[in-house]
Backbone as JSON Lines, residues from 0, in Angstrom:
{"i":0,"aa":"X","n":[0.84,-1.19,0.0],"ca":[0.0,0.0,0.0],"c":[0.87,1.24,0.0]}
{"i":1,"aa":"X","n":[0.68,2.28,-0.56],"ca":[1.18,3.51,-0.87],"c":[0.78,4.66,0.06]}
{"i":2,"aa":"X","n":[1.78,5.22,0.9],"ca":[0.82,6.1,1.52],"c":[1.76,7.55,1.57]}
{"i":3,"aa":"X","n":[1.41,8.41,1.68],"ca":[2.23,10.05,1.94],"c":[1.91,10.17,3.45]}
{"i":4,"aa":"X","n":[3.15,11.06,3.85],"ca":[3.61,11.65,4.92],"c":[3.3,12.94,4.65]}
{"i":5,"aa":"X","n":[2.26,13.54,5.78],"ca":[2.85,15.19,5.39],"c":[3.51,15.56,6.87]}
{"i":6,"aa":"X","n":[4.04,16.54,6.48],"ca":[5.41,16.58,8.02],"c":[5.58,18.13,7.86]}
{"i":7,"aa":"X","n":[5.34,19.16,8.86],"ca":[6.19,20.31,8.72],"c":[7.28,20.71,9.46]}
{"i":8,"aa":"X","n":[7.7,19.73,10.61],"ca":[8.64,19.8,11.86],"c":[9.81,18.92,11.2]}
{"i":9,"aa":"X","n":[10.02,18.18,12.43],"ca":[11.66,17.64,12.62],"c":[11.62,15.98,11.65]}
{"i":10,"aa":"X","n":[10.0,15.75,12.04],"ca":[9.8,14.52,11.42],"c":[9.92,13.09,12.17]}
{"i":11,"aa":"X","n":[10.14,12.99,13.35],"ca":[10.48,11.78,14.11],"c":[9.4,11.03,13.97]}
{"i":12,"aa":"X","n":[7.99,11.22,14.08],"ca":[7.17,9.92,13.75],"c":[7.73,9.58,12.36]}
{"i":13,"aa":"X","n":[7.76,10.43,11.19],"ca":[7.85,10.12,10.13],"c":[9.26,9.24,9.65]}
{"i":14,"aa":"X","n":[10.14,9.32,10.69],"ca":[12.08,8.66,11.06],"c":[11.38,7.26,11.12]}
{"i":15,"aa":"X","n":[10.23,7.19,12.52],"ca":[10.03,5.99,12.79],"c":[8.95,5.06,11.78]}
{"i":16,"aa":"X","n":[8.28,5.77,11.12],"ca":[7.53,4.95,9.58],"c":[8.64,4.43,8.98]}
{"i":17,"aa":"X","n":[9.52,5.29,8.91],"ca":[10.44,4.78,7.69],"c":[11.24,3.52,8.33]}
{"i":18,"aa":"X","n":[11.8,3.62,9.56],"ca":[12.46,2.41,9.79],"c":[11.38,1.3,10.07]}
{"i":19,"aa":"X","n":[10.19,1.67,10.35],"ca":[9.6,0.22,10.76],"c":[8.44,-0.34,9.88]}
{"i":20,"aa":"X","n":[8.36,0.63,8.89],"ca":[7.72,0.17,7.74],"c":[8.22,0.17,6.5]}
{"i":21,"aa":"X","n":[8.53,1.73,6.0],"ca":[9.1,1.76,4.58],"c":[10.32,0.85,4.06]}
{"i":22,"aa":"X","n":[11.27,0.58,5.48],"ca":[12.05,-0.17,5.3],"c":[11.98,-1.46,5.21]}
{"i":23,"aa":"X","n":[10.95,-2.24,5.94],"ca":[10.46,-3.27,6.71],"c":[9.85,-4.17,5.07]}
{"i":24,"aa":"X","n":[10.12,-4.69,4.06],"ca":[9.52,-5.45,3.0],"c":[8.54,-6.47,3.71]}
{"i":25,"aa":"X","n":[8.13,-6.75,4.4],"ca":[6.77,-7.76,5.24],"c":[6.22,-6.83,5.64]}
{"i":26,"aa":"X","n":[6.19,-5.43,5.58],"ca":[5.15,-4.62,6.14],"c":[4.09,-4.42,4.89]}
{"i":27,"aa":"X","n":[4.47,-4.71,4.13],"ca":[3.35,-3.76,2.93],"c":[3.0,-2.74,2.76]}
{"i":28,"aa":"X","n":[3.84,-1.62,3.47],"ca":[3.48,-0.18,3.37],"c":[5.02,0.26,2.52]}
{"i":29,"aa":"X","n":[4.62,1.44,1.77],"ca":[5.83,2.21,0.89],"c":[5.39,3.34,1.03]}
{"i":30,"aa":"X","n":[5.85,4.23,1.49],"ca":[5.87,5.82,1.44],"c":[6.19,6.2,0.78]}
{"i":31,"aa":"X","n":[5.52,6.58,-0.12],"ca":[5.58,7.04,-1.81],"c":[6.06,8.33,-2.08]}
{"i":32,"aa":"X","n":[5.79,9.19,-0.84],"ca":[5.9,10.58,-1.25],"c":[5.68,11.08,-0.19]}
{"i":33,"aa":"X","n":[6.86,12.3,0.65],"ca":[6.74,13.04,1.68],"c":[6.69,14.46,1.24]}
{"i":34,"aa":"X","n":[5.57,14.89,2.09],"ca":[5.24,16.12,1.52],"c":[5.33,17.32,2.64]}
{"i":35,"aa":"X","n":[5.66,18.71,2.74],"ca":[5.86,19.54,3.62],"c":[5.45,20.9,3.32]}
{"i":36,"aa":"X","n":[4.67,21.66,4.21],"ca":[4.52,22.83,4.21],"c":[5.52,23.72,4.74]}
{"i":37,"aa":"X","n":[7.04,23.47,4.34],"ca":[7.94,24.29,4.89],"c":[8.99,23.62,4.21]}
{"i":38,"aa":"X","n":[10.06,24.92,3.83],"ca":[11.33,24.19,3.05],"c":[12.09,23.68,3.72]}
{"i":39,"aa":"X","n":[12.17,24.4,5.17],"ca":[12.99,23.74,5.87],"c":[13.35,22.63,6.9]}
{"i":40,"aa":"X","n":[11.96,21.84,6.46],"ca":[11.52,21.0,7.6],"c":[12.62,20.06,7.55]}
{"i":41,"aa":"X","n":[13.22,19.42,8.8],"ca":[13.97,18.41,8.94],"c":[13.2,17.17,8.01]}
{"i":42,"aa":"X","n":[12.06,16.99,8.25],"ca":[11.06,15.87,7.77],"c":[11.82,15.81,6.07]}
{"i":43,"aa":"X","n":[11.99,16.71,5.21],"ca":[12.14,16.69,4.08],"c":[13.84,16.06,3.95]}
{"i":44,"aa":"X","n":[14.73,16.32,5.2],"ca":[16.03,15.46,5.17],"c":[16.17,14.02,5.34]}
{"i":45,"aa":"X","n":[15.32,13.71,6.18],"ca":[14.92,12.1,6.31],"c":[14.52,11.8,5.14]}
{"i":46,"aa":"X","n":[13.73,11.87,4.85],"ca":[12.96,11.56,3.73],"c":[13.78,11.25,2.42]}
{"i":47,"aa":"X","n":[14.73,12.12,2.37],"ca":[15.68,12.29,1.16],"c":[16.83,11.11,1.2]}
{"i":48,"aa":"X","n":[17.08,11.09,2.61],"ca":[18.0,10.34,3.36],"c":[17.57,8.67,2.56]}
{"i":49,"aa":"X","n":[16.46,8.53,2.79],"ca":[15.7,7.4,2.25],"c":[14.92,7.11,1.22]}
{"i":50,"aa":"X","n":[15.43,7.85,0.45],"ca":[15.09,8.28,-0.81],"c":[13.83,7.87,-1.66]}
{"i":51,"aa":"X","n":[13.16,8.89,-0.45],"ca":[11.59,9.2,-0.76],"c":[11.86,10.3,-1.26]}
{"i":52,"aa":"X","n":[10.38,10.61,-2.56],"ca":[10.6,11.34,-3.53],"c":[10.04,12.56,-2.39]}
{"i":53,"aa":"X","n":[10.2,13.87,-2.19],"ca":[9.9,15.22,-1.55],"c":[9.09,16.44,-2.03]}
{"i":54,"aa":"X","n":[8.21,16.5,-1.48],"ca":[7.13,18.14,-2.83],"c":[7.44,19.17,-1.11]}
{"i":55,"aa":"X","n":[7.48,20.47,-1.37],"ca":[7.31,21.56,-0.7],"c":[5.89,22.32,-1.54]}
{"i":56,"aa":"X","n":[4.84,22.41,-0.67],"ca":[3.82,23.16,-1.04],"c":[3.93,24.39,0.27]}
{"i":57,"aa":"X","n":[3.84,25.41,-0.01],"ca":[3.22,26.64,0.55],"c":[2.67,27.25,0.37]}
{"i":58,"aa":"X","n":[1.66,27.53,1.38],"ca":[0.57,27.9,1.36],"c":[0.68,29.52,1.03]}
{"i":59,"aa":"X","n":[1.63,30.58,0.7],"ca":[1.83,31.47,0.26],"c":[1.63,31.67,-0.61]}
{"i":60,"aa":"X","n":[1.8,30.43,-1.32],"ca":[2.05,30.18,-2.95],"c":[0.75,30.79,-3.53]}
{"i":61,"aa":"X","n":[-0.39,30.38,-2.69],"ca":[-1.42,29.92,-3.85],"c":[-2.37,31.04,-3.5]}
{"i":62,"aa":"X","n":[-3.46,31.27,-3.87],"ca":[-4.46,32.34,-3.61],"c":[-5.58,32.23,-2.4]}
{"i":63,"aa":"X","n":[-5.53,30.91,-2.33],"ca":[-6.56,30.82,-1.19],"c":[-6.14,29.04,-0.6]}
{"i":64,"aa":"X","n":[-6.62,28.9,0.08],"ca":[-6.43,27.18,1.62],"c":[-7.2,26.25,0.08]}
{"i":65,"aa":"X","n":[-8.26,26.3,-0.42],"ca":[-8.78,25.01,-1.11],"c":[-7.89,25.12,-2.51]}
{"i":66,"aa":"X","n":[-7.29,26.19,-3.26],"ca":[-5.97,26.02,-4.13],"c":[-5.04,25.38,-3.52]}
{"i":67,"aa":"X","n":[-4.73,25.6,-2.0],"ca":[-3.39,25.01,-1.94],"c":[-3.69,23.5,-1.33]}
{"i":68,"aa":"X","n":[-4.95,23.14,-1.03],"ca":[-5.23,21.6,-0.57],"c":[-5.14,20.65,-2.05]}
{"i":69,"aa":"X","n":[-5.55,21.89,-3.36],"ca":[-5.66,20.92,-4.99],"c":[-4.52,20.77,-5.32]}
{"i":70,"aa":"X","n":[-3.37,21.1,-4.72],"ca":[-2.38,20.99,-5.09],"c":[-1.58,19.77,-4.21]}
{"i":71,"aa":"X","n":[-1.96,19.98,-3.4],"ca":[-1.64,18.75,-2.67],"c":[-2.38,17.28,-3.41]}
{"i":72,"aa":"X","n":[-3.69,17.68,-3.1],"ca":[-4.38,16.32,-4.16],"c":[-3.56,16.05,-5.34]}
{"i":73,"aa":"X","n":[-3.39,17.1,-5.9],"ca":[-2.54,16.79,-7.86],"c":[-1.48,15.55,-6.8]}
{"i":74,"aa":"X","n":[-0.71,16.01,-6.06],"ca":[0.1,15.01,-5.83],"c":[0.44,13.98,-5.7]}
{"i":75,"aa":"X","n":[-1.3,13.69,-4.38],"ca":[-1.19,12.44,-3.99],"c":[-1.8,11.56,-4.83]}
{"i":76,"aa":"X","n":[-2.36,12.14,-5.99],"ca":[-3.13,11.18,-6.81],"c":[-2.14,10.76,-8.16]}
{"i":77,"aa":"X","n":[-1.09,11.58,-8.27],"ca":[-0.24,11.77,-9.21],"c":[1.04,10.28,-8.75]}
{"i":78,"aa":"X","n":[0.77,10.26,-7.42],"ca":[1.57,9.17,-6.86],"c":[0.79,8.04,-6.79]}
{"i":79,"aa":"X","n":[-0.46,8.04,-6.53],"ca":[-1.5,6.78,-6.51],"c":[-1.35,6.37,-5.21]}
{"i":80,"aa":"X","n":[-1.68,7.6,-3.78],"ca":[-1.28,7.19,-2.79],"c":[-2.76,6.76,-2.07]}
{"i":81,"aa":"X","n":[-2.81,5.63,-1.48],"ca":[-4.14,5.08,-0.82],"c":[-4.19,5.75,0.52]}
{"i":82,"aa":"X","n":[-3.25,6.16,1.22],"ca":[-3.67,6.51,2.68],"c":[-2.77,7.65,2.84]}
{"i":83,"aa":"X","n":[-3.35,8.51,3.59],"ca":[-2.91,10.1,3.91],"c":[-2.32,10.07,5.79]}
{"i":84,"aa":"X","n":[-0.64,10.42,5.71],"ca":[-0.54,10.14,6.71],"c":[-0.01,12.15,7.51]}
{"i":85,"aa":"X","n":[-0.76,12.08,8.64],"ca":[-0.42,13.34,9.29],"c":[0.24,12.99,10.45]}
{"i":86,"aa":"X","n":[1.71,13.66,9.89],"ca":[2.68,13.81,11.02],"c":[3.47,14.87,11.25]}
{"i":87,"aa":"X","n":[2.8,15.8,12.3],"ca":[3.33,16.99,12.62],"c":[3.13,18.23,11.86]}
{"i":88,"aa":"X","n":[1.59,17.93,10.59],"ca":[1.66,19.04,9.51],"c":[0.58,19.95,10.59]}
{"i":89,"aa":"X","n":[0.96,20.77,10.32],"ca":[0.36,22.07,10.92],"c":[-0.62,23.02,10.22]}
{"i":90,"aa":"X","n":[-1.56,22.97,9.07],"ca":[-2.06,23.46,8.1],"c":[-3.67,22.33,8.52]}
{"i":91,"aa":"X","n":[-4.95,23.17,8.84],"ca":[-6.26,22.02,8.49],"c":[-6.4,22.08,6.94]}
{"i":92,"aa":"X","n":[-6.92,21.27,6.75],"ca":[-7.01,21.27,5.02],"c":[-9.13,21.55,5.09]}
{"i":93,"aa":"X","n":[-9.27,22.03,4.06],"ca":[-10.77,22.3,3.97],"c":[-11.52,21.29,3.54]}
{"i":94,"aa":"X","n":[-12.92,21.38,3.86],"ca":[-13.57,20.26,4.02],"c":[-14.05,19.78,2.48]}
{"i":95,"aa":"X","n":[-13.57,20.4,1.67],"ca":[-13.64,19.52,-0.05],"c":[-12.76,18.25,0.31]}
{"i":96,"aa":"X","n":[-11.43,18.47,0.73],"ca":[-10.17,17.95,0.97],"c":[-10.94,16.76,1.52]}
{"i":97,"aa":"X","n":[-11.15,16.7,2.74],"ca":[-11.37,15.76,3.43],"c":[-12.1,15.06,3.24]}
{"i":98,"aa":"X","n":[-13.38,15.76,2.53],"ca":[-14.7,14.68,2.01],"c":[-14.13,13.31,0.95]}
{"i":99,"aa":"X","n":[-12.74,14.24,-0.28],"ca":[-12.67,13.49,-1.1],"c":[-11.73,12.35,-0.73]}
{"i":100,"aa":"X","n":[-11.38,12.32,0.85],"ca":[-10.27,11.2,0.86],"c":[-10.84,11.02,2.42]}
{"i":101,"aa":"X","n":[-11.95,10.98,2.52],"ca":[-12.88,10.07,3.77],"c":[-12.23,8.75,4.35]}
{"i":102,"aa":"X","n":[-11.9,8.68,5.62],"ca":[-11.24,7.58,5.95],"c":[-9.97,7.16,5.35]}
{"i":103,"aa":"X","n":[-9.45,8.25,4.74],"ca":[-8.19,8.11,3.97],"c":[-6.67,8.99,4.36]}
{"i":104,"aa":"X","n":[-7.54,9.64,5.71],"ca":[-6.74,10.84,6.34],"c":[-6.89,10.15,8.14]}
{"i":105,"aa":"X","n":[-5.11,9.81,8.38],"ca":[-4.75,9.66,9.7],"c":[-3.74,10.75,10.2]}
{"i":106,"aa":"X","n":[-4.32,10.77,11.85],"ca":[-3.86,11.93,12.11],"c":[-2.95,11.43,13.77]}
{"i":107,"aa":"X","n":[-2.16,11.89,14.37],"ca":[-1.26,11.52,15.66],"c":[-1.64,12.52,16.55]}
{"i":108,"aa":"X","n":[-1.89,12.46,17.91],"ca":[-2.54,14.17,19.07],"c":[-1.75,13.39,19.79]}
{"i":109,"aa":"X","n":[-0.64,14.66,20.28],"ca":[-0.31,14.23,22.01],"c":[-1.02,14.96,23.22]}
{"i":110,"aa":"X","n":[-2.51,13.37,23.26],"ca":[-2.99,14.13,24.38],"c":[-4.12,12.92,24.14]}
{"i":111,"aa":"X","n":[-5.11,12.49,25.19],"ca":[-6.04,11.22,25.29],"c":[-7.09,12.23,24.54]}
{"i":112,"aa":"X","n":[-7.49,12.1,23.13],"ca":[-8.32,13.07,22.59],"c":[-9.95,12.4,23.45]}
{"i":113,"aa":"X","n":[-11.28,13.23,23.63],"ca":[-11.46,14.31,23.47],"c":[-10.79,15.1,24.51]}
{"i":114,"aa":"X","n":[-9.63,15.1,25.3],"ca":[-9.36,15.92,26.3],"c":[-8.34,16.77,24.88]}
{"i":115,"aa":"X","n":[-7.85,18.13,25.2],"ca":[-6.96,19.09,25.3],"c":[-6.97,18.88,23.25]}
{"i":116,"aa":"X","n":[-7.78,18.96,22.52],"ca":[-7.67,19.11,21.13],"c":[-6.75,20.51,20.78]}
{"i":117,"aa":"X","n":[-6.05,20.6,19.63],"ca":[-6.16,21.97,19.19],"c":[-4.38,21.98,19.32]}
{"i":118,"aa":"X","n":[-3.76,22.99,19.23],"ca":[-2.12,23.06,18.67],"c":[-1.29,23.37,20.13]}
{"i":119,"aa":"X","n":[-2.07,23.04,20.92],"ca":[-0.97,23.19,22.31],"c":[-1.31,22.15,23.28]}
{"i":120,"aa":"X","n":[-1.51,20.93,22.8],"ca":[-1.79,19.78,24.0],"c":[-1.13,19.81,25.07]}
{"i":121,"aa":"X","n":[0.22,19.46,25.3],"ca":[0.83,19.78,25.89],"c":[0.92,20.64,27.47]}
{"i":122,"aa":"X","n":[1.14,21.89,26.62],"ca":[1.23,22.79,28.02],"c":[-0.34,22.42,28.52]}
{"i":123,"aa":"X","n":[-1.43,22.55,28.15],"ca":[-3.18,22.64,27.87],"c":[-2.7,21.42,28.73]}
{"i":124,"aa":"X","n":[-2.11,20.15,28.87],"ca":[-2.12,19.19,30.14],"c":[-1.73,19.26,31.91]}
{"i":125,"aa":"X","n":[-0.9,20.3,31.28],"ca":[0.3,20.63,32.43],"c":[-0.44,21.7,33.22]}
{"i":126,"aa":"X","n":[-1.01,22.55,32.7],"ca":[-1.73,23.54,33.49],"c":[-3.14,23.2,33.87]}
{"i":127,"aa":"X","n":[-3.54,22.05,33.11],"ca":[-4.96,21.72,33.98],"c":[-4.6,20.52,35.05]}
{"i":128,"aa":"X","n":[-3.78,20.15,34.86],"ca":[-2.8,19.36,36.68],"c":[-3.45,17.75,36.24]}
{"i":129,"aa":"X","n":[-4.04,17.36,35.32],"ca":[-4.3,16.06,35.37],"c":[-3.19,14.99,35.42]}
{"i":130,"aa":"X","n":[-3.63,13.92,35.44],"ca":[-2.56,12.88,36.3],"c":[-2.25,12.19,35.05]}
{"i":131,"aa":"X","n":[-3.01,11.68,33.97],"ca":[-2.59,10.89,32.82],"c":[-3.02,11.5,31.57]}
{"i":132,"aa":"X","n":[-2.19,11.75,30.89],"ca":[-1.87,11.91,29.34],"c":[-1.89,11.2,28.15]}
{"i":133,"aa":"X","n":[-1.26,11.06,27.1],"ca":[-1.18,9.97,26.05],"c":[-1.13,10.41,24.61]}
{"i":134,"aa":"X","n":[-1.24,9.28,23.8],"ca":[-1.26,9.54,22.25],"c":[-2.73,9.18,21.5]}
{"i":135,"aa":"X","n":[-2.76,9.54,20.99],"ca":[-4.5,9.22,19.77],"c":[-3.82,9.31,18.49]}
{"i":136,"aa":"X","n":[-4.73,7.97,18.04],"ca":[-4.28,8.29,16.32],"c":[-5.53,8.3,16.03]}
{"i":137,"aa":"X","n":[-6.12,9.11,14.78],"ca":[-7.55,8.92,14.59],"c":[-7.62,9.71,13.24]}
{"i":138,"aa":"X","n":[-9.0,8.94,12.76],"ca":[-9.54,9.63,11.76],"c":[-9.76,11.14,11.68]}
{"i":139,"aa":"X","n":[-9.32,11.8,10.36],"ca":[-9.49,13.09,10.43],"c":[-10.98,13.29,9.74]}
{"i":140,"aa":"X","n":[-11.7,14.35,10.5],"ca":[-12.83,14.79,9.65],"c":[-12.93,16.15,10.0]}
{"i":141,"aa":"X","n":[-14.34,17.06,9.25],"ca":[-13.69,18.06,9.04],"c":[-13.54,19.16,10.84]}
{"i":142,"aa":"X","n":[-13.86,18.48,11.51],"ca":[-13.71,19.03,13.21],"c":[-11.96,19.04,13.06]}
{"i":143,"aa":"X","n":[-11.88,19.59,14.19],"ca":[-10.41,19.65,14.98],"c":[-10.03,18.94,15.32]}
{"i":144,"aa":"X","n":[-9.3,17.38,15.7],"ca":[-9.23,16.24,16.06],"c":[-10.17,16.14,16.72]}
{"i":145,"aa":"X","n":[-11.29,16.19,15.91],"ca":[-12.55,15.74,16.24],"c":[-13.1,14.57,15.87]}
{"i":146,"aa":"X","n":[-12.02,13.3,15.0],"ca":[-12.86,12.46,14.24],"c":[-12.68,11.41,15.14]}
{"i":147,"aa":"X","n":[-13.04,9.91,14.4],"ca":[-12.88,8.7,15.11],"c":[-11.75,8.37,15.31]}
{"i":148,"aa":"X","n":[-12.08,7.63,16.91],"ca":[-10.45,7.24,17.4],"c":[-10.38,5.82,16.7]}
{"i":149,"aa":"X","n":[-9.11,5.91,16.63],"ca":[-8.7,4.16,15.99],"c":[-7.69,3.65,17.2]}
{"i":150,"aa":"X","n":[-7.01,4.09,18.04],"ca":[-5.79,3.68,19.18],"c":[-6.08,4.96,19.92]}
{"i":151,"aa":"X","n":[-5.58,4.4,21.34],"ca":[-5.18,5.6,22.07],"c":[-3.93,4.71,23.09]}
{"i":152,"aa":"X","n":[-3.24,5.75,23.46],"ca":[-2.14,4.72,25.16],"c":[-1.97,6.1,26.05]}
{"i":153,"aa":"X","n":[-2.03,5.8,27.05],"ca":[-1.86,6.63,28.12],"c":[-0.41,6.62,28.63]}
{"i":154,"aa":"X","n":[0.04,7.85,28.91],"ca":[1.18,8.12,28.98],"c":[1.35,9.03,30.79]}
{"i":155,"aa":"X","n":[1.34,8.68,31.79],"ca":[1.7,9.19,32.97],"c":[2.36,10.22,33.39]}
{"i":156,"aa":"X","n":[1.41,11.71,34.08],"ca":[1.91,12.91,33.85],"c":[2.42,12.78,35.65]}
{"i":157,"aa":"X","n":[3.53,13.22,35.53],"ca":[4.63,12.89,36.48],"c":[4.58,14.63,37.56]}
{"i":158,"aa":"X","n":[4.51,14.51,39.18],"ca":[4.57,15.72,39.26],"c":[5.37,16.95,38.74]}
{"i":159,"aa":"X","n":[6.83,16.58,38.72],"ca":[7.64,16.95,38.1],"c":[8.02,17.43,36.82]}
{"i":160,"aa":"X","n":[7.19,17.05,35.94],"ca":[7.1,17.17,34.72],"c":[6.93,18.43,33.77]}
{"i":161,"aa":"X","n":[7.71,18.98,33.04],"ca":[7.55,19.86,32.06],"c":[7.31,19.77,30.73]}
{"i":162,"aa":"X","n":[7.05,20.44,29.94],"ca":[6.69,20.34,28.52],"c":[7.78,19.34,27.83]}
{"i":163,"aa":"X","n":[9.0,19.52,28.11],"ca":[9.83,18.75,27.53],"c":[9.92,17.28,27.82]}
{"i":164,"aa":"X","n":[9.64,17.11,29.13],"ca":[10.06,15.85,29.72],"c":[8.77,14.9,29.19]}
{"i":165,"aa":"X","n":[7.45,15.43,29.46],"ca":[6.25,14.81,29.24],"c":[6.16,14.32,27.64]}
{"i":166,"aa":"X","n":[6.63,15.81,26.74],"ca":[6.86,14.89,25.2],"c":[7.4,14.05,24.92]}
{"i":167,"aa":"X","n":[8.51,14.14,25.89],"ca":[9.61,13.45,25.71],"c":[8.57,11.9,25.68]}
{"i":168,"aa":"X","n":[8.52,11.92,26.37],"ca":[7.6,9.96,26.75],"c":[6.76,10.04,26.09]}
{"i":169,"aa":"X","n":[5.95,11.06,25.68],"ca":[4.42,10.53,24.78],"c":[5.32,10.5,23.05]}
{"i":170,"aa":"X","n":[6.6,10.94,22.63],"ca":[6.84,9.97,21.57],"c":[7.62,9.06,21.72]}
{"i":171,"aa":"X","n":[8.18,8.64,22.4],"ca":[8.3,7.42,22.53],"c":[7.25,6.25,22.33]}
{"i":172,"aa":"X","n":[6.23,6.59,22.83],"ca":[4.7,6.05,22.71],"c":[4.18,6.08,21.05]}
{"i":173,"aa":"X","n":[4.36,7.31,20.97],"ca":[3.92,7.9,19.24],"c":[4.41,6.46,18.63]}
{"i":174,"aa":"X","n":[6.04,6.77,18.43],"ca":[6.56,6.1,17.78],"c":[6.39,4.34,17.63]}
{"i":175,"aa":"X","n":[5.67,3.73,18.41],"ca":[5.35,2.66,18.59],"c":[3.77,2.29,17.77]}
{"i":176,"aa":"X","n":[2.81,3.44,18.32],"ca":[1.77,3.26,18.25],"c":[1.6,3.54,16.59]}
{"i":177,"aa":"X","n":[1.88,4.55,16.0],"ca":[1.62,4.67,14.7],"c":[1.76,3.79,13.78]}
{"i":178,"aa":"X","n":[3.42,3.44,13.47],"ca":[3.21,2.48,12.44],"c":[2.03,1.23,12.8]}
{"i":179,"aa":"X","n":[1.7,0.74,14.01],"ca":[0.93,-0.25,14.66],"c":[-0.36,-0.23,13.58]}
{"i":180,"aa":"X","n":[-0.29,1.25,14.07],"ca":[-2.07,1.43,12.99],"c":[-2.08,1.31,11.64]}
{"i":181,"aa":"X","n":[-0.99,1.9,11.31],"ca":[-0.93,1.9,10.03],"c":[-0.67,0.41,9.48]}
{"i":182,"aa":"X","n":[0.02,-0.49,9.94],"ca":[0.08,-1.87,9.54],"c":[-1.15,-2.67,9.32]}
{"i":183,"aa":"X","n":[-2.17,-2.08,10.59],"ca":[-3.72,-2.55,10.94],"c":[-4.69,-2.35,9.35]}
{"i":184,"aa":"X","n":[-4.48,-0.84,9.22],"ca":[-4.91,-0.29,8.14],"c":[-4.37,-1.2,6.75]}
{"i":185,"aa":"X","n":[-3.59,-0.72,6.24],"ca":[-2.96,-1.96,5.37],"c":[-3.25,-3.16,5.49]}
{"i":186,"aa":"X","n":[-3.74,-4.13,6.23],"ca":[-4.11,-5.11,6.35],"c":[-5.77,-5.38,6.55]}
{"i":187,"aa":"X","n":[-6.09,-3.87,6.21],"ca":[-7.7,-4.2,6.18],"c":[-8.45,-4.78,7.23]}
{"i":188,"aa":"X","n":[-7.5,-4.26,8.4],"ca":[-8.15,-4.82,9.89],"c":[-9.11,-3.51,10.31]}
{"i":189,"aa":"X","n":[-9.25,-2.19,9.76],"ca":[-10.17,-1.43,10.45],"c":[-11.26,-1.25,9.79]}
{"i":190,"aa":"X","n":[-12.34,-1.52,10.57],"ca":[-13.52,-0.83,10.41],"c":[-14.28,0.37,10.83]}
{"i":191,"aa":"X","n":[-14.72,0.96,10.05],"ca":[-15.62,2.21,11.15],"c":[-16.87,2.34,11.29]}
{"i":192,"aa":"X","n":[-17.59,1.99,12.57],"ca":[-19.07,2.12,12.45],"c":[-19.19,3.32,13.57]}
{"i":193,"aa":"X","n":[-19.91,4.39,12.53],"ca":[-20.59,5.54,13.67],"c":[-19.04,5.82,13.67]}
{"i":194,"aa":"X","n":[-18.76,6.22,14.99],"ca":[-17.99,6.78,15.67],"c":[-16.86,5.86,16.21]}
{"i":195,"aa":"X","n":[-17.03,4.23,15.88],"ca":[-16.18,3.57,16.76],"c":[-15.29,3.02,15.29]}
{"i":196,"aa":"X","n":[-14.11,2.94,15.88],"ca":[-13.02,2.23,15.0],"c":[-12.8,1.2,15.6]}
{"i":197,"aa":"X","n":[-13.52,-0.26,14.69],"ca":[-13.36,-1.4,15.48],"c":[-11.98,-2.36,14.53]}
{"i":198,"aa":"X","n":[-11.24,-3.19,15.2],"ca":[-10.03,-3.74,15.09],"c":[-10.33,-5.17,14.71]}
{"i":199,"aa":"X","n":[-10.44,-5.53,13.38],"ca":[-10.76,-6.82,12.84],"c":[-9.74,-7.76,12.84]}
{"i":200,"aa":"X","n":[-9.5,-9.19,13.41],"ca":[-9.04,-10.19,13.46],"c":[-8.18,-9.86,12.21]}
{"i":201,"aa":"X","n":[-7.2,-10.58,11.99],"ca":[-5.98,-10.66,10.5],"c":[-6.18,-11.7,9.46]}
């Protein structure tokens, strides 16, 4: 199965696809194409490193958010990519986008979604004093990590703990849990009814 990365950061979930899938020939996944809303994303050095093909789209570029989501589509369809993977892209895409690749868009939150949605999980944990944390991978729809969960793991918020230390452990977690799903997916183990992402036998 063929799938894109979009990445605008450093890329470490996207480090860990590549070693435990793209690399992995019994996985059945190939990352066809990493894509970034920033030239300078580390994500686009890995990628190269492993010589996945690389597009830079910016959103400067274009005249308006649903030009620069068709341009992304030209891509992923230009690659023949079956599954849309979000790691660390920072851009919502509009809801044409999403309708036309329904269940075709996975997304990573550090944070037990529905708690702390939105671009600062994190601190949004630390200042409301709760005791456990975690990762969600889930369907994107057109809400704010608002869609169906497919995984979640809880990750233990330590008194001590600061923004750094707490990420620190929930990717470690990331990094485990994602390719997991994505293998699931590829193997035609998920279903979605309503709201629940149920996990079909192999």
């Amino acid at each position: 199965m063929k799938i894109a990365v979009l990445a605008s950061g450093s890329g470490t979930n996207l480090q860990a696809l590549i070693d435990q899938l793209h690399q992995d020939e019994t996985s059945g996944v190939e990352i066809a194409v990493v894509i970034s809303d920033r030239r300078k994303a580390y994500a686009l050095t890995r990628a190269k490193k492993a010589g996945i093909p690389t597009y830079v789209v910016r959103v400067r570029n274009f005249p308006d958010r649903d030009a620069f989501d068709a341009e992304i589509s030209k891509i992923l369809d230009r690659c023949e990519v079956e599954l849309i993977i979000l790691a660390g892209f920072m851009k919502l895409f509009q809801p044409a986008f999403v309708r036309k690749y329904r269940n075709r868009i996975i997304n990573i939150h550090p944070s037990l979604l529905p708690a702390f949605p939105g671009a600062h999980p994190v601190p949004d944990t630390l200042a409301y004093g709760v005791k456990v944390s975690g990762v969600t991978v889930f369907f994107v729809d057109e809400g704010i990590d608002a869609g169906p969960i497919i995984a979640q793991v809880s990750v233990p918020v330590f008194d001590d703990d600061d923004e750094e230390s707490l990420l620190k452990r929930i990717h470690i977690e990331e990094h485990k849990l994602y390719p997991q799903v994505i293998r699931r997916y590829a193997a035609g183990m998920l279903e979605i009814v309503g709201r629940k992402v149920l996990v079909k036998e192999s």
